[in-house]
Backbone of each chain as ProteinMPNN parsed JSONL, in Angstrom:
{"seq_chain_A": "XXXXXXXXXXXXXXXXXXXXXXXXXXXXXXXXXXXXXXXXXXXXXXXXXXXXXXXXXXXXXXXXXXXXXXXXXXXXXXXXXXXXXXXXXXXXXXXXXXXXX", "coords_chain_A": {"N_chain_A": [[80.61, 121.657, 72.168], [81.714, 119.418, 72.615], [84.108, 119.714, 72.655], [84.529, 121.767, 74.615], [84.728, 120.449, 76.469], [87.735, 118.981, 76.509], [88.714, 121.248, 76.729], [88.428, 122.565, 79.159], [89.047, 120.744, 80.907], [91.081, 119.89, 80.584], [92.378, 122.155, 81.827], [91.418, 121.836, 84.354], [93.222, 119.686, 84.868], [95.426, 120.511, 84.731], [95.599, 122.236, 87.071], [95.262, 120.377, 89.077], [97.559, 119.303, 88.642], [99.637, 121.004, 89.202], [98.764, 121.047, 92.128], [99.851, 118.678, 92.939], [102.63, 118.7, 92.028], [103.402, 120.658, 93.751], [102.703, 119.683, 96.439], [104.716, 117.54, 96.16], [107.233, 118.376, 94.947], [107.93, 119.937, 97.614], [108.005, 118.088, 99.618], [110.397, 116.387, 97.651], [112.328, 118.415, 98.115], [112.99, 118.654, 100.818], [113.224, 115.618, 101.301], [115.986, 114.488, 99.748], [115.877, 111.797, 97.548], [115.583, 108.711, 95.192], [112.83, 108.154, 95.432], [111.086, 110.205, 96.374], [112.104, 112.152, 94.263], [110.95, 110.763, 91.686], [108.546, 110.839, 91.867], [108.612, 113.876, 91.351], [109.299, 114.274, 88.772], [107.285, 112.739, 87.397], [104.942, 114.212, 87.876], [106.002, 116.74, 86.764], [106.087, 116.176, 84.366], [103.819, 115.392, 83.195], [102.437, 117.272, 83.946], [103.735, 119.52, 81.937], [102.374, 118.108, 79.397], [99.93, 118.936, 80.103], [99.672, 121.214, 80.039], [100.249, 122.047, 76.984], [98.731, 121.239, 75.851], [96.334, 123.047, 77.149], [97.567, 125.225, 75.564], [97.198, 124.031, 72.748], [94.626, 123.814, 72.641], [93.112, 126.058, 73.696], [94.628, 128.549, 73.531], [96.12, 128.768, 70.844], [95.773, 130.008, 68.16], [95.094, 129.407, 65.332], [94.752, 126.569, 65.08], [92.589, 126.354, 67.615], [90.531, 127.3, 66.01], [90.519, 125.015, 64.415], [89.878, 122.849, 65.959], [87.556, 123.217, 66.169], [85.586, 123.059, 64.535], [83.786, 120.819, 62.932], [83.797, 119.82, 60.553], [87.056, 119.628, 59.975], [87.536, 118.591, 62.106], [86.478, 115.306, 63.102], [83.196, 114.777, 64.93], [83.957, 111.834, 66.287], [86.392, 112.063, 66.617], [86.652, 114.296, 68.545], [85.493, 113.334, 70.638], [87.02, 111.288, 71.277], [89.641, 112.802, 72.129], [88.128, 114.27, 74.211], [87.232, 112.507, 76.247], [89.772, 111.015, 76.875], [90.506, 113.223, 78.173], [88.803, 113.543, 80.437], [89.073, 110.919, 81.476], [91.764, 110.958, 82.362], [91.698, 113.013, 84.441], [90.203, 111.648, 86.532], [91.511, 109.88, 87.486], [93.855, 111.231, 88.487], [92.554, 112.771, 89.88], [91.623, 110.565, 92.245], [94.794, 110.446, 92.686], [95.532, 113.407, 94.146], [93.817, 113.161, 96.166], [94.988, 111.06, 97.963], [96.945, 112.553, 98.349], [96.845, 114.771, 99.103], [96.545, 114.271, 102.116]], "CA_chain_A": [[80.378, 121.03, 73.485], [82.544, 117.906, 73.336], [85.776, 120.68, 72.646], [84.402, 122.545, 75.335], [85.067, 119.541, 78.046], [88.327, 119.243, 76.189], [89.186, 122.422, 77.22], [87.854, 122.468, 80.465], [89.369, 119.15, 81.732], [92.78, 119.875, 80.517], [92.77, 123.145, 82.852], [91.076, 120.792, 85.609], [94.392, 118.589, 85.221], [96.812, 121.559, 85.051], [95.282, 122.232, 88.444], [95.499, 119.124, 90.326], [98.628, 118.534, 88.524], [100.147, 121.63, 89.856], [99.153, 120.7, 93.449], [100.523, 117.685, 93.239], [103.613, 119.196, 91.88], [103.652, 121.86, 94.489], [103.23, 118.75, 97.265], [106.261, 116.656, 95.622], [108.365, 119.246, 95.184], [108.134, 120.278, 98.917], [109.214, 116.719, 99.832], [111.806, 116.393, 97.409], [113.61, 119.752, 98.855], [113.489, 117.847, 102.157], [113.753, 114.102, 101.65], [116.114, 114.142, 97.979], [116.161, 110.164, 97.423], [114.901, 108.184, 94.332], [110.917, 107.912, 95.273], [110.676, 111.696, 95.763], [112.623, 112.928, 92.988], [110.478, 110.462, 90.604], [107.415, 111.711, 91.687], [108.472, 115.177, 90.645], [109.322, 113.937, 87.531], [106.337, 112.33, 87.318], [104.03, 115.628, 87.814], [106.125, 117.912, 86.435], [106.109, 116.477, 82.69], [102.417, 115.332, 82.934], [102.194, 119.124, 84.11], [103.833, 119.911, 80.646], [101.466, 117.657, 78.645], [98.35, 119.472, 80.068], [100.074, 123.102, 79.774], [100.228, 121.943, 75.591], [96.727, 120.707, 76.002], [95.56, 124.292, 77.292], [97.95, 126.03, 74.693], [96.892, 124.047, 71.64], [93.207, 123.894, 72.238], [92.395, 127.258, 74.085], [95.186, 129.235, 73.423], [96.436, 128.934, 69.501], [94.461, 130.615, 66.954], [94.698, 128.399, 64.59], [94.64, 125.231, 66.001], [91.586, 126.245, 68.307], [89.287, 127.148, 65.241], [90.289, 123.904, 63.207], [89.187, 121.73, 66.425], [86.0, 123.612, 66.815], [85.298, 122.581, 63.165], [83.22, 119.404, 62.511], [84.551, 119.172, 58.789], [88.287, 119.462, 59.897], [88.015, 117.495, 63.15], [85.301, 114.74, 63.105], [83.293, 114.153, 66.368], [84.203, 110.997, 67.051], [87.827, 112.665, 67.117], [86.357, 115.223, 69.37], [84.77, 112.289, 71.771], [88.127, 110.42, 71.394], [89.988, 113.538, 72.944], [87.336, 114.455, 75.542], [87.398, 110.905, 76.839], [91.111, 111.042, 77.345], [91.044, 114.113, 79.384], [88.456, 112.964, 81.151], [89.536, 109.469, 82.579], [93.202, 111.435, 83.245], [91.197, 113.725, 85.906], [89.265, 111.184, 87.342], [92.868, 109.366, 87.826], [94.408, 112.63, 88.963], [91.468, 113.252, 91.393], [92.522, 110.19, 93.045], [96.013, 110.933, 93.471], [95.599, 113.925, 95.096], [92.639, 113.07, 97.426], [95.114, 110.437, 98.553], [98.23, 113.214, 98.33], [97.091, 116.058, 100.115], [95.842, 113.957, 103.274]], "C_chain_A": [[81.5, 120.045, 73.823], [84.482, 119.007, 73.162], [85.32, 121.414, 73.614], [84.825, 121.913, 76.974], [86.497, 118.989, 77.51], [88.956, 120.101, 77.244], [89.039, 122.632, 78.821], [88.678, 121.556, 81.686], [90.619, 119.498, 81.37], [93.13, 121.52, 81.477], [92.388, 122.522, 84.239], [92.613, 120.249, 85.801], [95.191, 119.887, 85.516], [96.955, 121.82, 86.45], [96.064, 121.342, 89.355], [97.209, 118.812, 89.894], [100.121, 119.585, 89.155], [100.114, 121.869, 91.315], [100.023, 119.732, 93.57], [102.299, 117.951, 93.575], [104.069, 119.801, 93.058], [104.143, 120.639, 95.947], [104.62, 118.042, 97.402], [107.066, 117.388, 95.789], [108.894, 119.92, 96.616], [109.088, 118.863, 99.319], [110.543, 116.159, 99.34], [112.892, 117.574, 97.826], [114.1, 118.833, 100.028], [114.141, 116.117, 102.363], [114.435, 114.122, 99.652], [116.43, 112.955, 97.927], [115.069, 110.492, 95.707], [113.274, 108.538, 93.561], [110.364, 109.513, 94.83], [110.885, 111.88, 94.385], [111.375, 112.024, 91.831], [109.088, 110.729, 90.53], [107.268, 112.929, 91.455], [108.635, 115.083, 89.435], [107.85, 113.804, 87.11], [105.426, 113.457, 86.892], [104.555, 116.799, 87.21], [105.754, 117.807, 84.418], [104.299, 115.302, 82.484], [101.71, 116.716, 82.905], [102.259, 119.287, 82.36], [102.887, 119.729, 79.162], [100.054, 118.41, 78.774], [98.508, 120.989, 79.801], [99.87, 122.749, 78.545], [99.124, 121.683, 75.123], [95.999, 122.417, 75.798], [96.347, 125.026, 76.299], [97.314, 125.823, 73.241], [95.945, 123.723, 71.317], [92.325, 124.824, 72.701], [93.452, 128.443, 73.508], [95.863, 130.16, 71.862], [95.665, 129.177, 69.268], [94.092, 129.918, 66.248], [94.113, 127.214, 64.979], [93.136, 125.498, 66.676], [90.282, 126.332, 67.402], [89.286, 125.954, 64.402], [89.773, 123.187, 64.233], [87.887, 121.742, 66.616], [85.479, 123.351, 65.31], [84.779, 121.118, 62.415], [83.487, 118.713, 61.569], [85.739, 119.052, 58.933], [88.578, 118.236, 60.803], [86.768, 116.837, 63.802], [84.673, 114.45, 64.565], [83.371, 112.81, 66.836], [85.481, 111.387, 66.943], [87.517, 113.197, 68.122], [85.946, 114.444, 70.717], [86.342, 111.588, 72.303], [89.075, 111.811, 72.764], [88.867, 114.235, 74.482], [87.74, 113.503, 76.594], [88.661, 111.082, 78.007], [91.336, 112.375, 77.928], [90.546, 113.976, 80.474], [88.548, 111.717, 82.754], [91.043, 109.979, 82.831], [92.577, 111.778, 84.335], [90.805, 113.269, 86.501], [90.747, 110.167, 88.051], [93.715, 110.783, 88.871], [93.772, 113.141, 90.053], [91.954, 112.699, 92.479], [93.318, 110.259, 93.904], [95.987, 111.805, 94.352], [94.585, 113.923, 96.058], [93.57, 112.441, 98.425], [96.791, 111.473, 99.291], [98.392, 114.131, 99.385], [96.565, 115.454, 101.185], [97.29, 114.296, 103.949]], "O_chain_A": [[82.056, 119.874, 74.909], [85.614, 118.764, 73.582], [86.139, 122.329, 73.523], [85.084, 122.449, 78.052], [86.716, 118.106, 78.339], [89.529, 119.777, 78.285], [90.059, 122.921, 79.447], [88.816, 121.712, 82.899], [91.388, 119.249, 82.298], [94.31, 121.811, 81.671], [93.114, 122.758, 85.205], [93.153, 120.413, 86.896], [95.525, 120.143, 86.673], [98.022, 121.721, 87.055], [97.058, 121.492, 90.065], [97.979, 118.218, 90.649], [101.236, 119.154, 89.453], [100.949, 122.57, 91.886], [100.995, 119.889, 94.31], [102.997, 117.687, 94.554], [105.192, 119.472, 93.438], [105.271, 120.559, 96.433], [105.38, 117.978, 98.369], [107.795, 117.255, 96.772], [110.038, 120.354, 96.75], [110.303, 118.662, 99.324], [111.463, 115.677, 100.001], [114.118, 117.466, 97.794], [115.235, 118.384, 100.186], [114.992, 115.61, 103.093], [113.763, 113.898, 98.646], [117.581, 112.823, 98.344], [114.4, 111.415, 95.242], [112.768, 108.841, 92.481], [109.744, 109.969, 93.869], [110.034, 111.788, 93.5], [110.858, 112.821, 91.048], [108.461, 110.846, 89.477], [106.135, 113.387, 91.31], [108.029, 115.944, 88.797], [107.283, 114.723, 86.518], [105.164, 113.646, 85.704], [103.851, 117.798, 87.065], [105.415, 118.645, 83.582], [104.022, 114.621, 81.497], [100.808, 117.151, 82.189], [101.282, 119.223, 81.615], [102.676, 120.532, 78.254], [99.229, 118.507, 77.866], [97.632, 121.77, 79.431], [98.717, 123.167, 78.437], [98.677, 121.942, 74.006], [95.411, 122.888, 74.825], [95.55, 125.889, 75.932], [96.947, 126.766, 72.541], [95.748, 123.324, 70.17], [91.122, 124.787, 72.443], [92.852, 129.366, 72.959], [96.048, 131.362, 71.671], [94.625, 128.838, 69.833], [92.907, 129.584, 66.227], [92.904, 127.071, 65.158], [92.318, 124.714, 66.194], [89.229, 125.762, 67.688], [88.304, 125.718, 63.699], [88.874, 122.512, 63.732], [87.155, 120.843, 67.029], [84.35, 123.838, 65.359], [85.367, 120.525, 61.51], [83.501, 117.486, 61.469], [86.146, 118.278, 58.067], [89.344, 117.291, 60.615], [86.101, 117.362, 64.694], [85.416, 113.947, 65.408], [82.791, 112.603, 67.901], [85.987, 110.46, 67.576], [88.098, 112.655, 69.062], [86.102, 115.0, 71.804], [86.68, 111.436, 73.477], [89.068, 111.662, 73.985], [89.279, 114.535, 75.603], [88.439, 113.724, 77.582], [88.672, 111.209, 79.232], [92.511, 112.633, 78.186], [91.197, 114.126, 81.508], [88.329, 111.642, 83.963], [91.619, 109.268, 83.654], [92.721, 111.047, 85.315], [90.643, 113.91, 87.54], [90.718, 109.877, 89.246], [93.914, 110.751, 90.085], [94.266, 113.796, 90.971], [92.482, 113.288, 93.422], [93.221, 110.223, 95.131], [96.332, 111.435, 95.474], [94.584, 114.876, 96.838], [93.444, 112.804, 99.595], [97.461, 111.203, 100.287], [99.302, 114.361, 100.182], [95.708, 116.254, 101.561], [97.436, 114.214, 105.169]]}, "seq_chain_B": "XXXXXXXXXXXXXXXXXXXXXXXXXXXXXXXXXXXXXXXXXXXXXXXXXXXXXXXXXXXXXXXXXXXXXXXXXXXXXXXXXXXXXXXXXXX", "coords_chain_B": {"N_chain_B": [[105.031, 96.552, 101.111], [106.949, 98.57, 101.338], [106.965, 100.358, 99.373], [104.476, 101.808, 100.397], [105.065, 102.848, 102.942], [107.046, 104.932, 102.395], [105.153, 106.447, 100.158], [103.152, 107.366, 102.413], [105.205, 108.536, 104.057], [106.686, 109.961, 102.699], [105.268, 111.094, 100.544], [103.139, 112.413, 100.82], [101.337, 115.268, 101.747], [101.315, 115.648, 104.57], [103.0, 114.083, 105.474], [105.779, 114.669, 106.551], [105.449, 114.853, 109.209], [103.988, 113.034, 109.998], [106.037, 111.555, 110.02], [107.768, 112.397, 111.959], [106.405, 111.671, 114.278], [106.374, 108.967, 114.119], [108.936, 108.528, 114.295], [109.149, 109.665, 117.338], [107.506, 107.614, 118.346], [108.969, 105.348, 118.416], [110.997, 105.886, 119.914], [109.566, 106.022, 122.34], [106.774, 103.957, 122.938], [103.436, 106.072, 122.481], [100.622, 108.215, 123.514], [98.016, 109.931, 121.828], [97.732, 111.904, 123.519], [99.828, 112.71, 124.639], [101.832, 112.69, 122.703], [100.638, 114.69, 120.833], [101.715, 116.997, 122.399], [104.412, 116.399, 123.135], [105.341, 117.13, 120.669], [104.39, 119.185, 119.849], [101.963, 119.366, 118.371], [98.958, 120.045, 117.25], [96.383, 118.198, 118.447], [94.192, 116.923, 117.282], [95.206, 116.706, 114.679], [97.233, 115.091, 115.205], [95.897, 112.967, 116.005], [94.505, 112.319, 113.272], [96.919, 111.76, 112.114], [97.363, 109.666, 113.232], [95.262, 107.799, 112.604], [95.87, 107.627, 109.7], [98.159, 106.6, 110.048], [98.257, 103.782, 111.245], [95.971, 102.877, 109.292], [97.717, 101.872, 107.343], [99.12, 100.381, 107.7], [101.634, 101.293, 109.48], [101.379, 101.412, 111.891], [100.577, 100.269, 115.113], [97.9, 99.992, 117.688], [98.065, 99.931, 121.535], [95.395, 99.004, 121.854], [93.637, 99.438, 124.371], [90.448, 100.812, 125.595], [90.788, 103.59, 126.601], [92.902, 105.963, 126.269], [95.022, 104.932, 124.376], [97.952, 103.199, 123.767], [100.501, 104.298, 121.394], [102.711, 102.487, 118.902], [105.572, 101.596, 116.404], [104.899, 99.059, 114.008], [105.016, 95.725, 113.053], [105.702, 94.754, 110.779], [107.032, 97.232, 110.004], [108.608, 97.144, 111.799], [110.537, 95.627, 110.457], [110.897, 96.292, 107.911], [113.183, 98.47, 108.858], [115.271, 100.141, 108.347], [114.628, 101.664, 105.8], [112.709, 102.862, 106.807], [114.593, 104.775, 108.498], [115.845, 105.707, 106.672], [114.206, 107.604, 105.348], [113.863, 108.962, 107.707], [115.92, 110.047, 108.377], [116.265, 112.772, 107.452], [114.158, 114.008, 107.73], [113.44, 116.774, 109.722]], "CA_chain_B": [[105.2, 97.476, 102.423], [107.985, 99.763, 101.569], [105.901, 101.68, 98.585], [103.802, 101.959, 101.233], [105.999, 103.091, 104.111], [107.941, 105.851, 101.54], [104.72, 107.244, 100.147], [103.001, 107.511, 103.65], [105.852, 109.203, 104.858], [107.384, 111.425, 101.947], [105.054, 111.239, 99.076], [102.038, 113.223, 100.881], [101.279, 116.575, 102.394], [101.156, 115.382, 105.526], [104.66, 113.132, 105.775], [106.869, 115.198, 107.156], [104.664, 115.087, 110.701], [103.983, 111.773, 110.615], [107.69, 110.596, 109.906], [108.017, 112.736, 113.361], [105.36, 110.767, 114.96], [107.178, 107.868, 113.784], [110.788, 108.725, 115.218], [108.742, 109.441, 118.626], [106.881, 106.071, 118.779], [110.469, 104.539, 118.28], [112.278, 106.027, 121.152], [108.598, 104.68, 123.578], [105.116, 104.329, 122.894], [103.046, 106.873, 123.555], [99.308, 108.066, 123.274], [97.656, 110.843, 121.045], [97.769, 113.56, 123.861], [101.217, 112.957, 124.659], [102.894, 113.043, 121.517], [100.413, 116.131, 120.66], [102.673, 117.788, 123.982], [105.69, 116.609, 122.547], [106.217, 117.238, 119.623], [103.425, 120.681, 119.659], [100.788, 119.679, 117.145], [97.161, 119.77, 117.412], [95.409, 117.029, 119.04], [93.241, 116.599, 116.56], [95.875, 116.473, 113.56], [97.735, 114.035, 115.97], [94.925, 112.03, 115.928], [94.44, 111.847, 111.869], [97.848, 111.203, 111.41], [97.604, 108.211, 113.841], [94.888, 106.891, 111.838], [96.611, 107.313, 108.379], [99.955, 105.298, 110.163], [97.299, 102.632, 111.101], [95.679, 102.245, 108.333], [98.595, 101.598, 106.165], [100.015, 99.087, 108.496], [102.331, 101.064, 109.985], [102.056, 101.794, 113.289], [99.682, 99.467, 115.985], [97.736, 100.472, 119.255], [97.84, 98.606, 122.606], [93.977, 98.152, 122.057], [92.923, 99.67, 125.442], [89.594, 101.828, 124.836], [91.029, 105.136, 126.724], [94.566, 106.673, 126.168], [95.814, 103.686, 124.149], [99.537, 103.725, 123.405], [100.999, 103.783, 119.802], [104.155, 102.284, 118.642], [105.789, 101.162, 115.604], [104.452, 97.724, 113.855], [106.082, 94.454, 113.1], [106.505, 95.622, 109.358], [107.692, 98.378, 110.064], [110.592, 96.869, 112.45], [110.896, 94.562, 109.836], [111.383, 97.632, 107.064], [113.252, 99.794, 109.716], [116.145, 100.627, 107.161], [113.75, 102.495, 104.932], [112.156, 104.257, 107.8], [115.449, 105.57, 109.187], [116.535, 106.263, 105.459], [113.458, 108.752, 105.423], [113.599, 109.878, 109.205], [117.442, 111.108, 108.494], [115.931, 113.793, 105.834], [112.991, 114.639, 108.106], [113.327, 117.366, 111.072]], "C_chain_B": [[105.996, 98.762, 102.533], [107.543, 100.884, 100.75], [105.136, 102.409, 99.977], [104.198, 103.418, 102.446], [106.541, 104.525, 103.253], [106.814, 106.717, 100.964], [103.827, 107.781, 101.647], [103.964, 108.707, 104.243], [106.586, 110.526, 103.774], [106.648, 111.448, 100.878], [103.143, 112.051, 99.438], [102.309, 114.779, 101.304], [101.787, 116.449, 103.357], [102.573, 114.391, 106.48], [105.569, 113.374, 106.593], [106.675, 114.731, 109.219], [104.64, 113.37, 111.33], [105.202, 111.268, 110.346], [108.067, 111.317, 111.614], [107.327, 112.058, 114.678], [105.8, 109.449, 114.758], [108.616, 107.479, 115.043], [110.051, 108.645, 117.166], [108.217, 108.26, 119.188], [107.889, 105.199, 118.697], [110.628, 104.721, 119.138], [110.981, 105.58, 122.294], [107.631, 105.195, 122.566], [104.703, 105.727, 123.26], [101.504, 107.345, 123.092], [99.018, 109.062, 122.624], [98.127, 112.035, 122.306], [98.894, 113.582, 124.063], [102.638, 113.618, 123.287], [101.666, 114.507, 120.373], [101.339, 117.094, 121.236], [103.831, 117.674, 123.128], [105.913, 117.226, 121.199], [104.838, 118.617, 118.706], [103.024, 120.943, 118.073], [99.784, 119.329, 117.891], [96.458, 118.689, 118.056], [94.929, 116.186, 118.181], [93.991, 115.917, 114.922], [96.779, 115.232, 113.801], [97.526, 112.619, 115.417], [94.372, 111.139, 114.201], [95.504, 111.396, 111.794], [97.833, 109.589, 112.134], [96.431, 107.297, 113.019], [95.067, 106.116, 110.68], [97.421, 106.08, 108.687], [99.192, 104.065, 110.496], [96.785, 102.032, 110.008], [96.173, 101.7, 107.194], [99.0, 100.918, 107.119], [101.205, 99.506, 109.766], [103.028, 101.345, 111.825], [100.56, 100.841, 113.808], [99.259, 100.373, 117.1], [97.677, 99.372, 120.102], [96.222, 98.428, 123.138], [92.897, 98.739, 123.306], [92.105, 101.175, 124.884], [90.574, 103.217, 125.207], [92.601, 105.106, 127.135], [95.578, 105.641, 125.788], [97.068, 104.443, 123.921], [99.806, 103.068, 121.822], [101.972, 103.07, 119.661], [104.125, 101.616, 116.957], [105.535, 99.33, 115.442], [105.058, 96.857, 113.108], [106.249, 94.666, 111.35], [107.167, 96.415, 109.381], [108.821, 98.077, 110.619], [110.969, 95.913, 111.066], [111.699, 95.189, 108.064], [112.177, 98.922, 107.514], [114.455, 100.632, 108.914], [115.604, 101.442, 106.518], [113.471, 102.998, 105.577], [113.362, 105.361, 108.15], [116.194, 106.525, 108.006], [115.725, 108.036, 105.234], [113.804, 109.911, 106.622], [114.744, 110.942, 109.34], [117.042, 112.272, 108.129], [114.838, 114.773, 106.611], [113.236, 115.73, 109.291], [112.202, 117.563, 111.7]], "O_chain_B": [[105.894, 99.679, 103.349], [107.617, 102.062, 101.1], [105.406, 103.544, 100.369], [103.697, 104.531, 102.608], [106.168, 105.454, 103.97], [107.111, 107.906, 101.076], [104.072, 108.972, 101.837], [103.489, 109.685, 104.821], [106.886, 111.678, 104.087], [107.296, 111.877, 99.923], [102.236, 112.177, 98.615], [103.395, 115.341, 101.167], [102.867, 117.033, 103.446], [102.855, 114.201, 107.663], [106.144, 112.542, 107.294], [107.499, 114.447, 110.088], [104.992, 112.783, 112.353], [105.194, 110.067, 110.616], [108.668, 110.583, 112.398], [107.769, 112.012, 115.826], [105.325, 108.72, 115.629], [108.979, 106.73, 115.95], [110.385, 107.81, 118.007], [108.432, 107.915, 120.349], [107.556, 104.048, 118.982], [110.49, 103.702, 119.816], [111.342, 104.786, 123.164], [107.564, 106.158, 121.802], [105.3, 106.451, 124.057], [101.136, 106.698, 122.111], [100.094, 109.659, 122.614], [98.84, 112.982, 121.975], [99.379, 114.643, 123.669], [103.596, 114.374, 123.125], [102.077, 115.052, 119.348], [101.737, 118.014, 120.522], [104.249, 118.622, 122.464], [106.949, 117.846, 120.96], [104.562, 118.808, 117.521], [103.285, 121.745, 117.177], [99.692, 118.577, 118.861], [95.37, 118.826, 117.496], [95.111, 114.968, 118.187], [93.529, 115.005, 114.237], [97.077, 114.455, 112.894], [98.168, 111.728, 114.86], [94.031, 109.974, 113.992], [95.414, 110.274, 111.296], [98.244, 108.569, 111.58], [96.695, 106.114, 112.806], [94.814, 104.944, 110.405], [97.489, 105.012, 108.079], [99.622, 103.109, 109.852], [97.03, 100.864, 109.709], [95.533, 101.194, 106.273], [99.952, 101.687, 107.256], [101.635, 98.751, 110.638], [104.061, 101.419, 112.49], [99.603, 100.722, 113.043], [99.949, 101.317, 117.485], [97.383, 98.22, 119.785], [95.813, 97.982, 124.21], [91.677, 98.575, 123.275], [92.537, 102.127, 124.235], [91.07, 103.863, 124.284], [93.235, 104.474, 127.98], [96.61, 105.381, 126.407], [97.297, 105.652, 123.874], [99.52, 101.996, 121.288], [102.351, 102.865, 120.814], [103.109, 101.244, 116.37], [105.815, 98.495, 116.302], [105.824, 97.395, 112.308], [107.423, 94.676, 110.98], [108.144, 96.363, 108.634], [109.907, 98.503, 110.227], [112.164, 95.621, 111.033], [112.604, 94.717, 107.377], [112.083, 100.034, 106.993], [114.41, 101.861, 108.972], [116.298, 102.454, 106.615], [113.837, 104.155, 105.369], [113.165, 106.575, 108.101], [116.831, 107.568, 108.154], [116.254, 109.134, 105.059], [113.949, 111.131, 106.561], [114.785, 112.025, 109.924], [117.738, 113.104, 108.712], [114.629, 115.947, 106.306], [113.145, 114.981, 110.264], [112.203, 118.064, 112.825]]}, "name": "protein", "num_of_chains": 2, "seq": "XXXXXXXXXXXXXXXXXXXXXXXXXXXXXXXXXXXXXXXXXXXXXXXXXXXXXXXXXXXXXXXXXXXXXXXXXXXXXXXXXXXXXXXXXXXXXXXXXXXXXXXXXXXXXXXXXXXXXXXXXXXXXXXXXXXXXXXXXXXXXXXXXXXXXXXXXXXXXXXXXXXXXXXXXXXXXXXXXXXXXXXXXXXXXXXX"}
């Protein structure tokens, strides 16, 4: 369960983090200054962090059966990572509620 | 004001339109249906963007209930360097 919102929430972010991306990157084609460009930065390597997210807790073989494993990876590890994908998306929601207006 | 002013105008969806709605309330005032006419958007999208540029400070109305007039607001002349830095970039 708690690797299942894990998993879940780090494809939630990939999402939002690829609108965002998709937004930014429109603006930086058109306006290339500073602000843009660092908000593509910004989204593109938070992008990357949640693509490694969905690779090395849905995607690897290995890796995906040692986290689903209570004896390898304790649940308050499992709570600890939930958490933190969690309060990213609810941050990330945010942004783009306020992005795509 | 200038975070402000810079995401407002290039750090949304919606930026590009209102940095055009911008440049038009520079050269006069003018009221939602007009600068719908000019510059052939929606009425209605007009109308959101004039609330967004309000509610971030940067554009004022002249207050009168029907067919107020917009224009740019005393921050904004006061940040007009940054606006024009954007507006160059914008068509």
């Amino acid at each position: 369960m708690l690797v299942r919102i894990v998993q879940v929430f780090a494809v939630l972010n990939t999402v939002l983090l690829a609108g965002l991306l998709y937004v930014w990157g429109r603006n930086w084609w058109q306006i290339r200054s500073k602000h843009t460009l660092g908000l593509v930065m910004f989204s593109f390597f938070l992008l990357g962090e949640n693509l490694m997210m969905v690779y090395f807790f849905i995607l690897h073989p290995g890796l995906n059966a040692w986290i689903h494993n209570d004896q390898m990876v304790p649940p308050i590890a499992q709570t600890a990572l939930a958490l933190l994908r969690v309060l990213q998306f609810i941050g990330l929601a945010f942004l783009t509620w306020v992005t795509w207006d | 004001m200038e975070a402000a002013l810079w995401y407002v105008l290039s750090g949304t969806r919606g930026g590009a339109n209102r940095a055009r709605i911008l440049r038009a309330l520079d050269e006069r005032p003018r009221n939602a249906n007009q600068l719908a006419e000019d510059l052939e958007l929606d009425y209605k999208t007009v109308r959101h963007h004039l609330e967004v540029l309000e509610d971030n400070n940067v554009v004022t109305d002249s207050g009168d209930d029907y067919g107020k007039v917009y224009l740019p607001s005393e921050s904004t002349r006061v940040h007009w360097d940054t606006v024009e830095e954007i507006l160059e970039k914008v068509t």
